[in-house]
C-alpha positions, -999 to 999 in steps of 0.1 A, spaced: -713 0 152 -690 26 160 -653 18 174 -645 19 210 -619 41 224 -587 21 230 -577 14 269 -545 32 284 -518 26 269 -483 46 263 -466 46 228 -428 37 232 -413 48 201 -378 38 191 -367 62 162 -387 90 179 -367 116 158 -371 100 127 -392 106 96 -419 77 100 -422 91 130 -433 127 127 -447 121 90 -471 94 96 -475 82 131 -475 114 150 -506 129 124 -521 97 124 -526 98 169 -536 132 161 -565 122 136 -574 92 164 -574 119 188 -599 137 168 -622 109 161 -622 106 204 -609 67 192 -579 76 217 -581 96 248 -562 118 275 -549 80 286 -525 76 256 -487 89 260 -461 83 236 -426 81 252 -399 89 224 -367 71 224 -339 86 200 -298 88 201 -301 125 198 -297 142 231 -327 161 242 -356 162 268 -394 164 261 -398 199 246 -371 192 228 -391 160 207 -425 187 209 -409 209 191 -394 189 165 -431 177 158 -445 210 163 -415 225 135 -430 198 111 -466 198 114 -468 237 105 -453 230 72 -478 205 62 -507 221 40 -537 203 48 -517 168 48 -523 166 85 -533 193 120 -511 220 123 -496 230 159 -524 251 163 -551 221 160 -569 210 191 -565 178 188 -526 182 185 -524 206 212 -542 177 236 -515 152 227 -484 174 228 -490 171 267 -483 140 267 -454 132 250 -421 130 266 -386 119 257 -355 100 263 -325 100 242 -302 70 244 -280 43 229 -300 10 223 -276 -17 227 -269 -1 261 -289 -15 293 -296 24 306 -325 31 282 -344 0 291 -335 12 328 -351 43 318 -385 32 302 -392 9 330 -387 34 353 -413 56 335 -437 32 329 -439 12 362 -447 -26 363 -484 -21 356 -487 2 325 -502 -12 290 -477 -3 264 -467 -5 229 -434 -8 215 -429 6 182 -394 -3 162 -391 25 140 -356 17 133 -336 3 107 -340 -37 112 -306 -41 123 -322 -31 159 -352 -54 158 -342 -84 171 -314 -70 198 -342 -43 208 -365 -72 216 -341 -90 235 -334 -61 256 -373 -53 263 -373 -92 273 -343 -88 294 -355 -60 316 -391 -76 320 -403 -43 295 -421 -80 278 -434 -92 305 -477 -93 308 -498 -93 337 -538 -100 337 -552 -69 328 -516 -54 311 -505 -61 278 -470 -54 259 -476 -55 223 -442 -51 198 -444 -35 164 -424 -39 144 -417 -20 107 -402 -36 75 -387 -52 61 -385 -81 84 -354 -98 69 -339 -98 40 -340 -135 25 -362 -171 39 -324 -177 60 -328 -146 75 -367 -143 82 -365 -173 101 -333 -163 119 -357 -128 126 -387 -150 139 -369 -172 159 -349 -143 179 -377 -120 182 -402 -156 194 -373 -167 217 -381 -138 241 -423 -129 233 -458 -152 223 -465 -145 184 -497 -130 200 -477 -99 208 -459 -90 180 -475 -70 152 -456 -69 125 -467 -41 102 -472 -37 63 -487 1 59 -502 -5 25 -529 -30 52 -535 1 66 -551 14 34 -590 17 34 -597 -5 -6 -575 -29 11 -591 -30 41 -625 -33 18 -615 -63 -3 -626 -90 19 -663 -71 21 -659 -62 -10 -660 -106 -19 -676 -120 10 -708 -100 13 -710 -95 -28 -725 -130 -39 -721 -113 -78 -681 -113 -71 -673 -139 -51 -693 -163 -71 -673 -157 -100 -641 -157 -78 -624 -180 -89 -601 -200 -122 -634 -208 -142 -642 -171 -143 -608 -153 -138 -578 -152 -165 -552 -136 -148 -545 -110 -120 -520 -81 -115 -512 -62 -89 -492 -31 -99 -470 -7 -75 -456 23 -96 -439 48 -80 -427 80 -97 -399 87 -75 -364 74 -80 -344 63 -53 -332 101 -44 -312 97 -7 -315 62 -1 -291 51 -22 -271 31 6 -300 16 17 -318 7 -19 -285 -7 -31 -286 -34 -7 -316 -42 -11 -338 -37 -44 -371 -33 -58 -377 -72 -50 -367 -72 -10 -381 -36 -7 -414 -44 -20 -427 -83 -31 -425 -103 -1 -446 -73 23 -466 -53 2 -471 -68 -28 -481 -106 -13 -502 -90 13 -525 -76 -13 -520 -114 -33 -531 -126 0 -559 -109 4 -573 -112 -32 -570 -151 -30 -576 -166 0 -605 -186 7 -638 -170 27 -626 -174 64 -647 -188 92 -654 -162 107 -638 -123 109 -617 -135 138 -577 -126 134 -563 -157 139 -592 -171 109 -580 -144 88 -543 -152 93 -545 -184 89 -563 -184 53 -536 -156 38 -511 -177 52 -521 -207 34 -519 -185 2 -488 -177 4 -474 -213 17 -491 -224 -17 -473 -200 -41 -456 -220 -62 -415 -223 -56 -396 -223 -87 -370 -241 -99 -338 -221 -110 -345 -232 -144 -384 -216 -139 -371 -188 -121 -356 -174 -156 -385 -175 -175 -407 -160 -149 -392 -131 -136 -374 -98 -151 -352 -69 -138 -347 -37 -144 -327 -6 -135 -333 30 -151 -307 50 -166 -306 85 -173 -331 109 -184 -359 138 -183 -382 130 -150 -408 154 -143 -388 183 -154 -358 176 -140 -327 158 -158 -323 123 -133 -288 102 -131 -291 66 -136 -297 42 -111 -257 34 -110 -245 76 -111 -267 76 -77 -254 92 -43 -240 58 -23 -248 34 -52 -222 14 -59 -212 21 -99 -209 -15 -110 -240 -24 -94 -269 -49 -100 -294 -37 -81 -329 -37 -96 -350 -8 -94 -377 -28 -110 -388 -62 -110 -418 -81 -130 -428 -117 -115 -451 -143 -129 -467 -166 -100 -487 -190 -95 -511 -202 -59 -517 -238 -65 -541 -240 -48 -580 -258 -63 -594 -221 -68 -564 -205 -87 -551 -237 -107 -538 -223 -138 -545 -187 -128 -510 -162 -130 -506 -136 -111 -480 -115 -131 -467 -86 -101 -443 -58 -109 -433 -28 -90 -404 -1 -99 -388 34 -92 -387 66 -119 -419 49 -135 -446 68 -151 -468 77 -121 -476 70 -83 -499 42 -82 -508 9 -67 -535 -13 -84 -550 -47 -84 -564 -59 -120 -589 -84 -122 -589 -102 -157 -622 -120 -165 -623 -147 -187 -637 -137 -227 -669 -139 -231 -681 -167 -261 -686 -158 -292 -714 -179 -304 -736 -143 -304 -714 -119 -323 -706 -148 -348 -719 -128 -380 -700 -97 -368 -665 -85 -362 -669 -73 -325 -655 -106 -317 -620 -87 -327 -625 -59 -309 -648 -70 -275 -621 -65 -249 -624 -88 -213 -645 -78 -185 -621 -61 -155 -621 -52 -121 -596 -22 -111 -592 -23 -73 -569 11 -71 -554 13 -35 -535 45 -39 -535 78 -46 -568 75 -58 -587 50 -34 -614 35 -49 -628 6 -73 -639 2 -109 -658 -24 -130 -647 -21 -168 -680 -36 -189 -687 -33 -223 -719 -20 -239 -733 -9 -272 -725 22 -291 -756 45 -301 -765 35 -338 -776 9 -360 -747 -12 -361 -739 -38 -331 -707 -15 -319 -689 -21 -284 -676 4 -264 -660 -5 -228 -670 20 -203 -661 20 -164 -680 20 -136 -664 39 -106 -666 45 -71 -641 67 -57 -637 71 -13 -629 104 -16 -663 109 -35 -682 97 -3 -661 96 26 -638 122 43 -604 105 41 -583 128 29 -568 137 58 -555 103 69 -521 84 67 -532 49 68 -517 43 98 -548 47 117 -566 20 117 -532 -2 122 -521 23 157 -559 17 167 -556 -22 160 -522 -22 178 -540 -11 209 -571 -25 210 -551 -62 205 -567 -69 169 -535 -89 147 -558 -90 122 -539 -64 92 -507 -79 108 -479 -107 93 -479 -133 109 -441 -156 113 -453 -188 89 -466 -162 68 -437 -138 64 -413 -169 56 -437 -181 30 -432 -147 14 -397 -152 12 -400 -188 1 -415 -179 -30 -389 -150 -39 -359 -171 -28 -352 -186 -63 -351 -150 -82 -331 -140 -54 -308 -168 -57 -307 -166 -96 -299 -130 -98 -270 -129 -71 -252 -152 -95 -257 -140 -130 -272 -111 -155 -276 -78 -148 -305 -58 -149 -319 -48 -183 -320 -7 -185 -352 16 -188 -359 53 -193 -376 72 -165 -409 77 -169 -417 48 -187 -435 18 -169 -399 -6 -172 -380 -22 -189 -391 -43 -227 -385 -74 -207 -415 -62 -182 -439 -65 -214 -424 -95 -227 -431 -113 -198 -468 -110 -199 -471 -108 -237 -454 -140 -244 -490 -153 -228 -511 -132 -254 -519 -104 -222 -510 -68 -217 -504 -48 -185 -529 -26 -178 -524 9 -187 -518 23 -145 -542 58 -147 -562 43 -177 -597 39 -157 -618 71 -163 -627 91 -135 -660 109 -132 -658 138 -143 
């Protein structure tokens, strides 16, 4: 069935001159526009602290989209040229009561509209307060005022719940949306049709059939400009509790009732509630840090993590971190889920690995493929290269019993046009059509931060993080973690694709 186009609605950005903004959710309402999912209804209403009217925004938008090479529409697109009509823009300080003044004024009491915190989260929760304030919150039958809101939301369990409280002592959970762009993704988006209407996987779903999992989020780039920003907050607040649970949560909750949000929240939530908590002794032996030093990254000569722009030089900041976890829950008792994610690594990618348990013996007893049969795998990759894989073995051509694993792939790109999209599409449209489903929700959120609390706690009071080349996948601790179980990661870009 094909989507409806979303009702009326006007985009308020905050942080309208900033680089989420033009990079991703500007070409991402442009691609809606061209799918006729939005119409000559939506307006976006920028809101920045650089002085400036609406041409002014226009052509900071228009200055960036004719750089991009085939990333996203140029200025001279149709569907760009429909929507630069209809954005408009209001520069401002947002502690001060004037702005607020302002975008009630242009929106009148009876307008549908979004608000979009694309700001650092300093501004989240006095933002909110100030929308609340001025009745910019306020919902009438037939309106709606929805609140997204970017990560990271917090940066510990104290103050996620100090977060939720503010932002829920002035709105109803139903309209905030808090967002987690890697949801926007389309494999992620696939992985609960990918179990629920696949009897073959969701019938082996599950600690009889499953050894471990990993979920993997290399990135090739170091921390470059952010240095200020990075240093106080690390690979483990920057990336675990959002990104890297949501895909956990998504790979082991249980089937939901039904497709509805509020079902679908509620059974990632419980997930998460049931990671297990560690004690500080636990904590030790189940996570590892790392920080890269100096070294060749592609082509260029890199400063360590420490020699960094705005990094402080005795710091002990991670740039990568390697967690083993556990959901005690009845279908994952026993089941690790070893997670790791980190800065100047080999290569950009973000995968989910599916152990399966060995396969018996009993059949290859008077041979030696027993040695060499490797486990069954399923490689959910959810960027660059969208797509799934099944890793099976079969017999080599010849006379003797020889195993070879080969992979069985399906690529997006191979079958579907997405190329052109951010990932942000399918969360804007959501946004505006009311669906919370690809959205955190507040019990889930401080769950997140539950289960990272005790790393957190351990590391703010003693060792350092343990040094790794660039372009390597971390630190020897990273591979020690798994290895001490008799595993191995799995080699990110080993999967073969068609040729």
């Amino acid at each position: 069935m094909d989507a409806a186009p979303t009702p009326p609605v006007t985009l308020v950005i905050f942080g309208a001159t900033g680089d989420l903004t033009r990079r991703l959710l500007v070409p991402a309402i442009i691609n809606l526009t061209r799918s006729r999912l939005v119409g000559e209804d939506l307006h976006i209403l920028g809101i920045g602290i650089e002085p400036g009217d609406d041409e002014f925004l226009r052509g900071r938008l228009d200055q960036f989209l004719s750089h991009l090479s085939g990333e996203a529409p140029t200025v001279k697109d149709e569907a760009w040229e429909s929507l630069r009509r209809r954005i408009s823009y209001t520069s401002g300080d947002f502690s001060r009561d004037d702005i607020f003044l302002e975008i009630g004024r242009r929106l009148g009491p009876d307008a549908n509209a979004a608000f979009y915190l694309a700001v650092p989260p300093s501004f989240f929760g006095s933002i909110v307060e100030k929308l609340a304030a001025h009745g910019l919150t306020d919902e009438k039958v037939g309106t709606f005022r929805r609140i997204a809101i970017e990560k990271p939301f917090g940066t510990d369990l104290a103050s996620a719940r100090a977060l939720n409280a503010q932002i829920l002592a002035q709105v109803e959970e139903s309209q905030v949306y808090r967002l987690d762009h890697f949801l926007g993704k389309e494999t992620v988006q696939n992985l609960m049709t990918a179990r629920f209407a696949n009897m073959m996987i969701e019938s082996l779903w599950n600690s009889r059939y499953i050894d471990h999992v990993q979920i993997t989020a290399a990135e090739i780039v170091d921390v470059g400009s952010r240095g200020k920003f990075y240093d106080a907050t690390g690979a483990l607040r920057d990336m675990v509790p959002n990104h890297l649970f949501q895909l956990l949560a998504m790979i082991a909750m249980e089937p939901p009732n039904s497709f509805d949000a509020e079902a679908i929240r509620n059974e990632k939530s419980k997930v998460l509630k049931a990671l297990r908590i560690y004690t500080p002794e636990e904590a030790k032996t189940h996570g590892v840090r790392g920080a890269y030093g100096a070294g060749p990254l592609n082509g260029a000569e890199l400063p360590a993590y420490r020699d960094t722009k705005d990094v402080s030089p005795d710091s002990r900041t991670e740039t990568f971190v390697a967690l083993k976890l556990y959901a005690d829950t009845w279908r994952w008792a026993g089941v690790p889920f070893y997670l790791r994610t980190g800065k100047a690594l080999t290569a950009r990618d973000t995968e989910i690995v599916i152990t399966f348990q060995p396969v018996p013996f009993a059949q290859f007893r008077e041979t030696d493929v027993q040695r060499r049969l490797p486990p069954n795998r399923l490689v959910i990759q959810v960027q660059p290269d969208e797509g799934m894989s099944m890793e099976i073995s079969i017999k080599s051509p010849g006379l003797s019993v020889d195993t070879v694993p080969v992979s069985l792939d399906f690529r997006y790109a191979d079958k579907f046009d997405i190329a052109k999209t951010t990932g942000y599409e399918s969360l804007l449209y959501d946004l505006f059509i009311g669906d919370q489903t690809l959205f955190q929700r507040a019990d889930g959120i401080e769950a997140g931060w539950a289960a990272v609390q005790p790393f957190l706690d351990l590391w703010a009071k003693e060792g350092e993080p343990e040094a790794y080349a660039p372009g390597t996948m971390g630190p020897a601790c990273a591979d020690e973690l798994i290895e001490r179980d008799n595993r191995h990661w799995h080699q990110i870009g080993a999967v073969a694709k068609p040729s």
